[in-house]
MDAnalysis code that builds the backbone (N, CA, C; Angstrom):
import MDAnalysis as mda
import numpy as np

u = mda.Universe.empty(585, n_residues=195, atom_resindex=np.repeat(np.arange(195), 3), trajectory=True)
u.add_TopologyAttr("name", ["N", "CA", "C"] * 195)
u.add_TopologyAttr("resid", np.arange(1, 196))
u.add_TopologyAttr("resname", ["UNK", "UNK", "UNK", "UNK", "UNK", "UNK", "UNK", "UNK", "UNK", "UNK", "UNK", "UNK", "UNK", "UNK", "UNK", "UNK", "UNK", "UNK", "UNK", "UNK", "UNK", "UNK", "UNK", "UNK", "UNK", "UNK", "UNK", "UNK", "UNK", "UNK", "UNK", "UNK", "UNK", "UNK", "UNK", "UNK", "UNK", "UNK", "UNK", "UNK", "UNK", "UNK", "UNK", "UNK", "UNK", "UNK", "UNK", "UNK", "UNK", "UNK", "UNK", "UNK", "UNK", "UNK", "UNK", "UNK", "UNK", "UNK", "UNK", "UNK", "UNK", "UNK", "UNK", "UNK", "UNK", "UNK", "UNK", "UNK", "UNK", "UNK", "UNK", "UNK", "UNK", "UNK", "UNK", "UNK", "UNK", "UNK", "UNK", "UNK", "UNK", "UNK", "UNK", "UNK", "UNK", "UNK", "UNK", "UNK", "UNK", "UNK", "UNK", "UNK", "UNK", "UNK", "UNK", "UNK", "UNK", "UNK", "UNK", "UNK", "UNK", "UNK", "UNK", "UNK", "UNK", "UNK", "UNK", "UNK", "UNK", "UNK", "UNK", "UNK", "UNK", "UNK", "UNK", "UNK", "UNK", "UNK", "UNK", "UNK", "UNK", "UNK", "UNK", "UNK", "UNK", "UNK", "UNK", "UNK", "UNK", "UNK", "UNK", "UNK", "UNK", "UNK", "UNK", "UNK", "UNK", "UNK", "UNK", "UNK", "UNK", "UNK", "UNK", "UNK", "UNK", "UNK", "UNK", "UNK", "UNK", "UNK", "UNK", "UNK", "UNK", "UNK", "UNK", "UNK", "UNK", "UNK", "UNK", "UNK", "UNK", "UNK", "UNK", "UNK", "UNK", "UNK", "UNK", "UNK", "UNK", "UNK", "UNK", "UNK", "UNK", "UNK", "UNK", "UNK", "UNK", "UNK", "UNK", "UNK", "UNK", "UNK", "UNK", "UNK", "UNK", "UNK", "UNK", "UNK", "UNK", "UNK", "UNK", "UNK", "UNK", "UNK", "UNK"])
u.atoms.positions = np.array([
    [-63.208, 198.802, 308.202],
    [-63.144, 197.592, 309.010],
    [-63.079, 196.378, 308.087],
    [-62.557, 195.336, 308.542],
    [-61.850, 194.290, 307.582],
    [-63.151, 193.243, 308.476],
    [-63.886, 192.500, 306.958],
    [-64.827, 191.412, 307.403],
    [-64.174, 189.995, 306.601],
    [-63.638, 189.329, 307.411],
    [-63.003, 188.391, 306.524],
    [-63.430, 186.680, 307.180],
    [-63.495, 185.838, 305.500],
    [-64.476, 184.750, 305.748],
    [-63.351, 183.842, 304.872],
    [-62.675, 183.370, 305.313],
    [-61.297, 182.609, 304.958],
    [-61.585, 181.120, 304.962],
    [-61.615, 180.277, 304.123],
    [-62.154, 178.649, 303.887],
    [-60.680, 178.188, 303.163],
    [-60.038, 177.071, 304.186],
    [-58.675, 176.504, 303.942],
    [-59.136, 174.845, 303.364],
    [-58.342, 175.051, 302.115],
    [-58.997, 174.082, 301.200],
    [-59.509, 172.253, 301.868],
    [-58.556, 172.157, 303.194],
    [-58.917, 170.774, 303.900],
    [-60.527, 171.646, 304.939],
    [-60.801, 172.609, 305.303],
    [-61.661, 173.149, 305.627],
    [-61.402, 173.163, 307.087],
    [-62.521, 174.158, 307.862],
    [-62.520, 174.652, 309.072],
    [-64.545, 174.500, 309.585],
    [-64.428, 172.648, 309.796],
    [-65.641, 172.484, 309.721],
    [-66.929, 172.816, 311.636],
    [-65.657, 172.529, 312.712],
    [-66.416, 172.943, 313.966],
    [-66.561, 174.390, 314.275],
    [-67.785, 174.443, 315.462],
    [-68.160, 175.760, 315.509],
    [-67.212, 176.100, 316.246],
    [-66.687, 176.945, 316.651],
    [-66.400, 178.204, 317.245],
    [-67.092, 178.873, 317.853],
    [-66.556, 179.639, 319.260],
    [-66.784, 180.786, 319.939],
    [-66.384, 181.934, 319.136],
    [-66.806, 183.133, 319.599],
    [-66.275, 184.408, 318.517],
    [-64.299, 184.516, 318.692],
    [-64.149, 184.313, 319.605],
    [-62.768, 184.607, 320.257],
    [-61.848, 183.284, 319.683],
    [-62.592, 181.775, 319.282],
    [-62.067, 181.139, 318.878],
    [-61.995, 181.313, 317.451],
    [-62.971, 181.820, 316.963],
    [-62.763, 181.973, 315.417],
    [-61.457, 183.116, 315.243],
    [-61.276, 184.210, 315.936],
    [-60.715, 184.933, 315.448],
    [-59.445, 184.309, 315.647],
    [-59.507, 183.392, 316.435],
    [-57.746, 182.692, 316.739],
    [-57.455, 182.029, 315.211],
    [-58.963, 180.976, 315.054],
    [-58.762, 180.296, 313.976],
    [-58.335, 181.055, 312.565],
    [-58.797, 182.231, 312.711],
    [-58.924, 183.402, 311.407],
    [-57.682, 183.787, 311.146],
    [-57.031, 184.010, 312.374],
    [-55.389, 184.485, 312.472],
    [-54.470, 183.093, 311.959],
    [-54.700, 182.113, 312.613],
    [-53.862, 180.868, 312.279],
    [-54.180, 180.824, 310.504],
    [-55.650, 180.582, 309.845],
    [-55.576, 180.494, 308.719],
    [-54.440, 182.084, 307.371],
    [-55.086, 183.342, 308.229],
    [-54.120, 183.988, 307.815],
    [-52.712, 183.675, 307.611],
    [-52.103, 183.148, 308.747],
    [-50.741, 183.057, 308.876],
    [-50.042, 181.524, 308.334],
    [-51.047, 180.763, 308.160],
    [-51.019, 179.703, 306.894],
    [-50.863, 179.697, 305.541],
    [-51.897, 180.551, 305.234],
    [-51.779, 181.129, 303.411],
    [-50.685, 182.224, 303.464],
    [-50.557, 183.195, 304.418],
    [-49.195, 183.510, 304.497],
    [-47.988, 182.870, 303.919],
    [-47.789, 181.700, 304.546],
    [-46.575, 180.897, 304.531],
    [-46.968, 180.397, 303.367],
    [-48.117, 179.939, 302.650],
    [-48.029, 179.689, 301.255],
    [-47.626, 180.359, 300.222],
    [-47.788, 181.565, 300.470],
    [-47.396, 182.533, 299.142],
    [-45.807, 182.841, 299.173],
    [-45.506, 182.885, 300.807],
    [-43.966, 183.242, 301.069],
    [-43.244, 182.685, 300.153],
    [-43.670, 181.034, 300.271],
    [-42.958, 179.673, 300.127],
    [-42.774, 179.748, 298.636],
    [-43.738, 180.506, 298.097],
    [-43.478, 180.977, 296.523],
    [-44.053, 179.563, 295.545],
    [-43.758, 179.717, 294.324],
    [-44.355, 179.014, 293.154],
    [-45.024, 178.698, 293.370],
    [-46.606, 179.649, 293.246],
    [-47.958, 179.606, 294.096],
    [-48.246, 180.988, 292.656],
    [-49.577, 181.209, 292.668],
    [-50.388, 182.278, 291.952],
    [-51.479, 182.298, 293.206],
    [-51.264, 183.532, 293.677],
    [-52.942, 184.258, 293.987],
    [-53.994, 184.709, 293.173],
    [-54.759, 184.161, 292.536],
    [-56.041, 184.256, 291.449],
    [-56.946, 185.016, 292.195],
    [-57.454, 186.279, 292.070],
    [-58.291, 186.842, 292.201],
    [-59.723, 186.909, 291.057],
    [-61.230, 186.900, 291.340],
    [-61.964, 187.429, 290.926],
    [-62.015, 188.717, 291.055],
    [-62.205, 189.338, 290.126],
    [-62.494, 190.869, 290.565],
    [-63.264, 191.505, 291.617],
    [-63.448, 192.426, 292.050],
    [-64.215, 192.677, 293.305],
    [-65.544, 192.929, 292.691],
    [-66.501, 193.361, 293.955],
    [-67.684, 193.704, 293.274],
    [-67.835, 194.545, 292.346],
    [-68.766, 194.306, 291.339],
    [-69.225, 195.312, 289.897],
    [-70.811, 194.431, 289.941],
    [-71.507, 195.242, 290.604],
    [-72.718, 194.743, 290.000],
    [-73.382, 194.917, 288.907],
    [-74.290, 193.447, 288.521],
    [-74.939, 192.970, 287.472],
    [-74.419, 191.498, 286.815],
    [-74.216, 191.188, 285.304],
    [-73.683, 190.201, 284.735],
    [-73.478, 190.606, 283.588],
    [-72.219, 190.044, 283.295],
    [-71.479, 190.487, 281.762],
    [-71.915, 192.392, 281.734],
    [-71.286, 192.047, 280.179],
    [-70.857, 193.703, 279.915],
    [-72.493, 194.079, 278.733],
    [-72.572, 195.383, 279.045],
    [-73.562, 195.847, 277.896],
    [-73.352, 195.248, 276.586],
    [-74.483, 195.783, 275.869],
    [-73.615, 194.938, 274.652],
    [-72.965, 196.278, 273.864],
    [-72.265, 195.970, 273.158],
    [-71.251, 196.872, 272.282],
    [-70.190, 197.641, 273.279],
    [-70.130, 197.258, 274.534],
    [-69.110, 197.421, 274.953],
    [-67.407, 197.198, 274.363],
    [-66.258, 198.122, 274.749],
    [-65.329, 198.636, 274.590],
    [-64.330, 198.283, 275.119],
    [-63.215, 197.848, 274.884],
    [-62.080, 197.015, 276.558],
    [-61.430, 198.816, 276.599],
    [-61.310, 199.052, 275.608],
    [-60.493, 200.535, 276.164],
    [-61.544, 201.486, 277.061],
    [-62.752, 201.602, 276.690],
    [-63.661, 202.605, 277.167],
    [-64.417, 201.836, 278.457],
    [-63.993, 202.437, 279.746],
    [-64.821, 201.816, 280.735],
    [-65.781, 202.583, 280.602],
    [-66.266, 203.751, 280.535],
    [-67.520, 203.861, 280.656],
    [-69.058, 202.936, 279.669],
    [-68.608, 201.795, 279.069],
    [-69.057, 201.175, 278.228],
    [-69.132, 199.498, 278.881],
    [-68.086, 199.507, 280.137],
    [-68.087, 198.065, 280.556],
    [-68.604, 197.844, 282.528],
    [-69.306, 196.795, 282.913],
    [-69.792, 197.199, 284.059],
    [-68.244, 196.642, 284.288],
    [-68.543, 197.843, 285.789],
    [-67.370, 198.817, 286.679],
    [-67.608, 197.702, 288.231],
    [-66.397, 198.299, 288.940],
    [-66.786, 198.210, 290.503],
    [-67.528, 199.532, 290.941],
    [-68.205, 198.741, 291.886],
    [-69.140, 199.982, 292.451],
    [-68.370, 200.151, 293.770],
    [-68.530, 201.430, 294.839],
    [-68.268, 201.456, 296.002],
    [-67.874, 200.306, 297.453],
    [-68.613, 199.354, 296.968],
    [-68.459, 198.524, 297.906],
    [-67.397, 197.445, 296.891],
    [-67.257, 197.731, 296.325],
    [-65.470, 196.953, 295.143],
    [-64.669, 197.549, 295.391],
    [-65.135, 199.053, 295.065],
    [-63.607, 199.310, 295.573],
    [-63.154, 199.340, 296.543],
    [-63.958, 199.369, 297.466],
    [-63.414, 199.132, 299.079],
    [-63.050, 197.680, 299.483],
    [-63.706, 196.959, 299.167],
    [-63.259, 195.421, 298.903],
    [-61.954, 195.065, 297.967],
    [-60.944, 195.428, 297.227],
    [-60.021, 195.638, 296.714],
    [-59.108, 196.330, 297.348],
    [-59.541, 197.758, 298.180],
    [-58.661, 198.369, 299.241],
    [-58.436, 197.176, 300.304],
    [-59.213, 196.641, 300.756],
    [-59.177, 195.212, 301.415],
    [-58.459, 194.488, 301.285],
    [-58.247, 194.281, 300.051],
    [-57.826, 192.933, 299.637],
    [-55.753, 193.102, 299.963],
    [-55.399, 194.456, 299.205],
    [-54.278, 195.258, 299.735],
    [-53.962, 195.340, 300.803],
    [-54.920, 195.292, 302.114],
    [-54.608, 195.898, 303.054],
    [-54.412, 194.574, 303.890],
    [-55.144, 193.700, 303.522],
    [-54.519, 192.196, 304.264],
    [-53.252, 191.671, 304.163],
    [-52.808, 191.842, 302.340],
    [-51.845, 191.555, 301.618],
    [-50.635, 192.463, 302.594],
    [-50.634, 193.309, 302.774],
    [-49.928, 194.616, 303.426],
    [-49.700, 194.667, 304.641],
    [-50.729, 193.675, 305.742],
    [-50.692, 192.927, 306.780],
    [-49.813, 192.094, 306.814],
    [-49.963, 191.087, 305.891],
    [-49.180, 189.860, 306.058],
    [-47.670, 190.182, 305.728],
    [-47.378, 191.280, 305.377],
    [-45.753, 191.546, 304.408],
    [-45.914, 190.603, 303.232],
    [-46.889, 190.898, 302.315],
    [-47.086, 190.127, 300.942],
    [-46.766, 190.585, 299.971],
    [-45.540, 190.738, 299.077],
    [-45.623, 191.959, 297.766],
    [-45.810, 190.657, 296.614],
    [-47.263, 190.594, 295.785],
    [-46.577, 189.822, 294.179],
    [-45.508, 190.650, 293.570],
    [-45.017, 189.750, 292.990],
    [-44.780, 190.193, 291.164],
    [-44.514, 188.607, 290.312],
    [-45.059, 189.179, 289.072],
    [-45.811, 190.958, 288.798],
    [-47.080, 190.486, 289.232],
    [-48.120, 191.682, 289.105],
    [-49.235, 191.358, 289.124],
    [-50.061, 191.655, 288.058],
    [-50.620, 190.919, 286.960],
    [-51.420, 190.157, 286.096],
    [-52.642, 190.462, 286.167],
    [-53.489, 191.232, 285.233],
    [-55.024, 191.174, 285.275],
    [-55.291, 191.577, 283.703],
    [-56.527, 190.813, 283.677],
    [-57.512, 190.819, 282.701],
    [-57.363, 192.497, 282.549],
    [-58.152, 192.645, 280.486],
    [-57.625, 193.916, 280.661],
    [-58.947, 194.400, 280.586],
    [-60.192, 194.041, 281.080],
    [-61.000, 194.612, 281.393],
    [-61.004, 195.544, 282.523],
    [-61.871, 196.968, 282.703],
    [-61.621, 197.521, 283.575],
    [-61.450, 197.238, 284.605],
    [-62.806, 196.265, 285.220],
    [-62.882, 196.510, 286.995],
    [-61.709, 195.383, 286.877],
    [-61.038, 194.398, 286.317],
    [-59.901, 193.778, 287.172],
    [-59.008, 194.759, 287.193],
    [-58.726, 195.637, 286.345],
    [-57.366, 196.608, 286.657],
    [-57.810, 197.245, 287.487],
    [-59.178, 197.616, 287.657],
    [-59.576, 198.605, 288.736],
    [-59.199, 197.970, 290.267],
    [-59.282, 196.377, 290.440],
    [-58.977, 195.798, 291.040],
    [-58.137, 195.622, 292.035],
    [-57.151, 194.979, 290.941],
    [-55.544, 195.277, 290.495],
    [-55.039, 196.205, 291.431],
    [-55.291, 197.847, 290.970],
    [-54.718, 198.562, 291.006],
    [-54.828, 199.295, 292.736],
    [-56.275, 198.717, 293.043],
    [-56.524, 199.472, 294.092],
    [-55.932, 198.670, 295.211],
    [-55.447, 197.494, 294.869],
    [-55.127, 196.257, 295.926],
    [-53.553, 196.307, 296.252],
    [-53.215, 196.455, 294.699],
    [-51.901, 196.129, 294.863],
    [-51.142, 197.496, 294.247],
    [-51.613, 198.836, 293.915],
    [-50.849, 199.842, 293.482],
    [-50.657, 199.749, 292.093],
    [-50.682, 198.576, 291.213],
    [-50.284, 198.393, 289.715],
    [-50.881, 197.131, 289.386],
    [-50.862, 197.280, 287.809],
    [-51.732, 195.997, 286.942],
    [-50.990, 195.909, 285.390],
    [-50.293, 195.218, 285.323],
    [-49.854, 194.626, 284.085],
    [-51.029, 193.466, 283.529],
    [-51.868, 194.197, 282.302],
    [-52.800, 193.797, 281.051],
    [-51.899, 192.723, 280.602],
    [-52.913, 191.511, 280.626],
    [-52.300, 190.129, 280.252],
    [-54.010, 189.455, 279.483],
    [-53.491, 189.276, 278.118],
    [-54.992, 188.968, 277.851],
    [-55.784, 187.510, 278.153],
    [-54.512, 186.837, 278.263],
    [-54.622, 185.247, 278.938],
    [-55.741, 185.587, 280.224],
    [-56.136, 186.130, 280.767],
    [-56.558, 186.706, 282.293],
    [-58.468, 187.000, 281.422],
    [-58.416, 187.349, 280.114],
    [-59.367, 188.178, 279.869],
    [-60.456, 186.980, 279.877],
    [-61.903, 187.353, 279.797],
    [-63.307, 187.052, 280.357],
    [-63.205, 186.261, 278.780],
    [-63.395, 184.931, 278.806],
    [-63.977, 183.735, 277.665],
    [-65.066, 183.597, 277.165],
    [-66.168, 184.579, 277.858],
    [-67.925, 184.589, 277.353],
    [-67.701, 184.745, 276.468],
    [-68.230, 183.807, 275.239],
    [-68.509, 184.329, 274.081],
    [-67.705, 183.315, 273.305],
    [-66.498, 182.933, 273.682],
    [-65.098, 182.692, 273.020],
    [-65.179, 181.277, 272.545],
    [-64.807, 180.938, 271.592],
    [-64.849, 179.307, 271.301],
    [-63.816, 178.416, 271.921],
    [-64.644, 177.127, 272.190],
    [-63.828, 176.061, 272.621],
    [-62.676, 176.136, 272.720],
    [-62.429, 176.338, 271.799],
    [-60.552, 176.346, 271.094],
    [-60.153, 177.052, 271.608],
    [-60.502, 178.053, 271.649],
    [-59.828, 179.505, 272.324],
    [-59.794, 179.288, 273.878],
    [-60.898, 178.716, 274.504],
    [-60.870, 178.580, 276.059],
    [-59.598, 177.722, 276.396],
    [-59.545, 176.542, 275.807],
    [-59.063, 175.575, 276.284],
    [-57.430, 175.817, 275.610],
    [-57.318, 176.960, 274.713],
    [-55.953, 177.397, 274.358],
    [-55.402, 178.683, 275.403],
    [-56.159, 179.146, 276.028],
    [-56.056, 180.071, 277.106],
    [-55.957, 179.761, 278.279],
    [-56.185, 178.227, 278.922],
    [-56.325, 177.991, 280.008],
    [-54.928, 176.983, 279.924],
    [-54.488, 176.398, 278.710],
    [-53.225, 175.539, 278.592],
    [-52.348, 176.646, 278.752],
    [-52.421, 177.937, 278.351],
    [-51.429, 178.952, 278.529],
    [-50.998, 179.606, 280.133],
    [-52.233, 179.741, 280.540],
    [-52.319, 179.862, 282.552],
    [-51.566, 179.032, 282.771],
    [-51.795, 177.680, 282.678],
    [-51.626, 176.273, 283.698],
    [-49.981, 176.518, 283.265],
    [-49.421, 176.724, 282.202],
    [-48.093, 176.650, 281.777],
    [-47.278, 178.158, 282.395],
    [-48.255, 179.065, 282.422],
    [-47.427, 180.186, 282.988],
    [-47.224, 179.535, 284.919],
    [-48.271, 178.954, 285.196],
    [-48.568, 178.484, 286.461],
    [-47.110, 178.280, 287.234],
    [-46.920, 176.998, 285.668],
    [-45.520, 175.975, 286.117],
    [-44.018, 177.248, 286.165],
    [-44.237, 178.121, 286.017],
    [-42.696, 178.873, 285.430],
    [-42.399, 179.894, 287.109],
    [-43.593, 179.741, 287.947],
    [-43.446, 180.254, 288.929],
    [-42.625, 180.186, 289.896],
    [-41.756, 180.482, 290.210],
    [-40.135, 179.865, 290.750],
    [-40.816, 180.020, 292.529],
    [-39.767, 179.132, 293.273],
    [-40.049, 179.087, 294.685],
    [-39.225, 180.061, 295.219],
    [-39.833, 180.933, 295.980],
    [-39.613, 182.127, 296.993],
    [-40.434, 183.869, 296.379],
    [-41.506, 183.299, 295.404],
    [-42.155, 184.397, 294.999],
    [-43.274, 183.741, 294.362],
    [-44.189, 184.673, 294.414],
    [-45.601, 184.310, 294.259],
    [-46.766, 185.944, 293.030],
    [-47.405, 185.257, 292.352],
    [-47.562, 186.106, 291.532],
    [-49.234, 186.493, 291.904],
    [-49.739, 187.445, 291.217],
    [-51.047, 187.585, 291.733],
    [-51.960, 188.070, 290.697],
    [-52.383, 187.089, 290.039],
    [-54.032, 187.149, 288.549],
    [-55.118, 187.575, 289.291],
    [-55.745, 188.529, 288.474],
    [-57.018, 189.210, 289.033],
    [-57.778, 189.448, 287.365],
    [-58.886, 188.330, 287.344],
    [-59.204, 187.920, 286.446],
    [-60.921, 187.726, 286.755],
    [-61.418, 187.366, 285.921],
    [-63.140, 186.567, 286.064],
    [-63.385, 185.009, 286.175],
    [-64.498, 185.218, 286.898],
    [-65.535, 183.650, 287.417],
    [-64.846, 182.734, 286.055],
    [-65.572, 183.300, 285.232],
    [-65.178, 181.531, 284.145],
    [-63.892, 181.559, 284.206],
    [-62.610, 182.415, 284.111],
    [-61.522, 181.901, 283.835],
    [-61.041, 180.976, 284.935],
    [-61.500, 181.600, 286.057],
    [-60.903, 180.576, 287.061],
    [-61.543, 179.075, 287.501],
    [-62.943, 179.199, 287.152],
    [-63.562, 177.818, 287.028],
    [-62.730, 176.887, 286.012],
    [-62.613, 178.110, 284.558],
    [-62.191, 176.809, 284.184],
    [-61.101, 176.436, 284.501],
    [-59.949, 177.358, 285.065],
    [-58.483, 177.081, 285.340],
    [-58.704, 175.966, 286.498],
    [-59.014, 176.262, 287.611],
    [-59.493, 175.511, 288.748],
    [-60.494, 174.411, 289.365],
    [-61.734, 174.758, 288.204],
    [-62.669, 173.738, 288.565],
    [-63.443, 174.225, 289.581],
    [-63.515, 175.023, 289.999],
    [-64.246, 175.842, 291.113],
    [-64.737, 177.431, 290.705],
    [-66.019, 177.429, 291.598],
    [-66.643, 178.789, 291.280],
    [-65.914, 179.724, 292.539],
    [-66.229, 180.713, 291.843],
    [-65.827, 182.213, 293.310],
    [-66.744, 183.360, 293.676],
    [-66.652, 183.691, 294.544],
    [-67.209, 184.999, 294.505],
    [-66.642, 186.708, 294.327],
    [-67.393, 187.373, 293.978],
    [-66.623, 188.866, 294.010],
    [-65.409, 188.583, 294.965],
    [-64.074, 189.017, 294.628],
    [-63.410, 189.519, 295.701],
    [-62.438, 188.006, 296.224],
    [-63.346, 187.302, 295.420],
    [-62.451, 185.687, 296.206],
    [-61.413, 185.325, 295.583],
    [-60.388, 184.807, 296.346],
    [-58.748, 184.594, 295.828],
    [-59.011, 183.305, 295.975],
    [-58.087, 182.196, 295.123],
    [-57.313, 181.354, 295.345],
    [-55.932, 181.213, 295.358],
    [-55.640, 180.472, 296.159],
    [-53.869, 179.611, 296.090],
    [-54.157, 178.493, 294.887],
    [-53.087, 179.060, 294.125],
    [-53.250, 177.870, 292.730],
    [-51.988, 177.126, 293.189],
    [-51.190, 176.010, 292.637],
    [-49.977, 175.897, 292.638],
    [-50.138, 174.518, 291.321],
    [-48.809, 174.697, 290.687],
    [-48.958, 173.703, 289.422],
    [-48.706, 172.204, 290.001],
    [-49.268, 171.289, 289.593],
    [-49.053, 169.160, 289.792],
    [-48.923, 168.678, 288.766],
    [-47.880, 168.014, 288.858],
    [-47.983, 167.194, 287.787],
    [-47.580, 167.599, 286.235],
    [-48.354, 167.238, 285.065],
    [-48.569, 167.798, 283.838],
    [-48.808, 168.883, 283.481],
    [-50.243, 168.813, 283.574],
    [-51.307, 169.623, 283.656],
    [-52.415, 170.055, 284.854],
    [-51.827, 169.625, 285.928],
    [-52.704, 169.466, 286.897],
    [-52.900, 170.736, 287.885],
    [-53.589, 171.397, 288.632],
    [-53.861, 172.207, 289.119],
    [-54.432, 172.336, 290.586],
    [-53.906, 172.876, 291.383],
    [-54.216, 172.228, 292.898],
    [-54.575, 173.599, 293.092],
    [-55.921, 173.617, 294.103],
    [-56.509, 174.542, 294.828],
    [-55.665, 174.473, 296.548],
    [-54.885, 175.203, 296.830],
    [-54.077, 175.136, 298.495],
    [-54.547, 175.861, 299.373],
    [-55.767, 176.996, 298.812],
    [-56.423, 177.838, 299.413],
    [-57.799, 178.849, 298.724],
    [-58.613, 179.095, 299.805],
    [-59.141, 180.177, 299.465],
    [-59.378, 181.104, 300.174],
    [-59.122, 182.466, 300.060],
    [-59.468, 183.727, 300.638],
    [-60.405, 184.282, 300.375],
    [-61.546, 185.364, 300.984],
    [-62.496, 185.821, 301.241],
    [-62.306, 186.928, 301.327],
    [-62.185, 187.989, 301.122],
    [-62.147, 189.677, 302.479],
    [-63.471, 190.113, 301.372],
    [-64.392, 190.556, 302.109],
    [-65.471, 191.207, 302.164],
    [-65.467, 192.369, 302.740],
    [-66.214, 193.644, 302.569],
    [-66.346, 194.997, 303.128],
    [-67.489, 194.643, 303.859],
    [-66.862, 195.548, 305.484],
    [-68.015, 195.352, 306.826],
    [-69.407, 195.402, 306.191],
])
């Protein structure tokens, strides 16, 4: 069963009846729909659930059994995430993830495939230089996104804070789209959670 908690970046601030939300739920669906259609857009995913924080230490990027994983309720939240995508008639390409496990685990369970992009990979640890040379590299892949296709990063919390300026949760997407220079516009956020 699909539990989905969808926040459209101008927002959806009155209450609702249950029957009105689900109208509202469908209209916002069929909104970010038309955003991704419309193309030169990135869907940014956080990875789904993996409980805990950061990786053991002496962890491995090749060896998952060395890096925290998605647990059961990730991967079903990632089957989710596919199955909305699959709803809407949504295909990315390509689709882009960190080459840590649970985003390919992600990745893979959402969308069938994961092309390792290290631009995507987790910055804990990483110096200044390096963040802010990794996030000029996003914002620039951002801009190359042509209109009538839409790509889909499945990456970690800091990368997208810092890409975006905003925090996420397990499982939470944004609509990126490039402004300007350097500028970076949030057009959406998606939610799908497991019942």
């Amino acid at each position: 069963m699909l539990k989905r908690r969808q926040v459209l970046a101008v927002g959806l601030a009155a209450p609702f009846t249950l029957h009105a939300e689900e109208r509202a739920s469908q209209r916002a669906d069929a909104r970010i729909a038309a955003l991704l259609r419309a193309g030169g857009v990135v869907i940014a995913l956080r990875h789904a659930l993996a409980p805990g924080t950061f990786d053991p230490p002496g962890f491995k990027l090749g060896d998952c059994s060395t890096q925290r994983n998605l647990n059961e309720d990730g991967r079903e939240q990632a089957r989710l995430i596919g199955l909305w995508m699959r709803q809407q008639k949504l295909t990315p390409s390509p689709v882009r993830s960190s080459p840590w496990c649970r985003c390919i685990d992600t990745a893979t369970l959402a969308f069938g495939r994961a092309e390792p992009w290290a631009a995507l990979s987790s910055p804990t640890g990483a110096p200044d230089d390096q963040r802010q040379a990794r996030q000029a590299l996003l914002q620039a892949a951002l801009k190359t996104v042509p209109f009538g296709r839409f790509e889909a990063w499945v990456t970690h919390q800091f990368v997208l804070a810092d890409l975006a300026g905003t925090r996420t949760a397990s499982g939470e997407a944004l609509v990126l789209r490039a402004t300007g220079s350097n500028g970076i516009e949030v057009l959406a956020k998606v939610m799908i959670e497991p019942a």
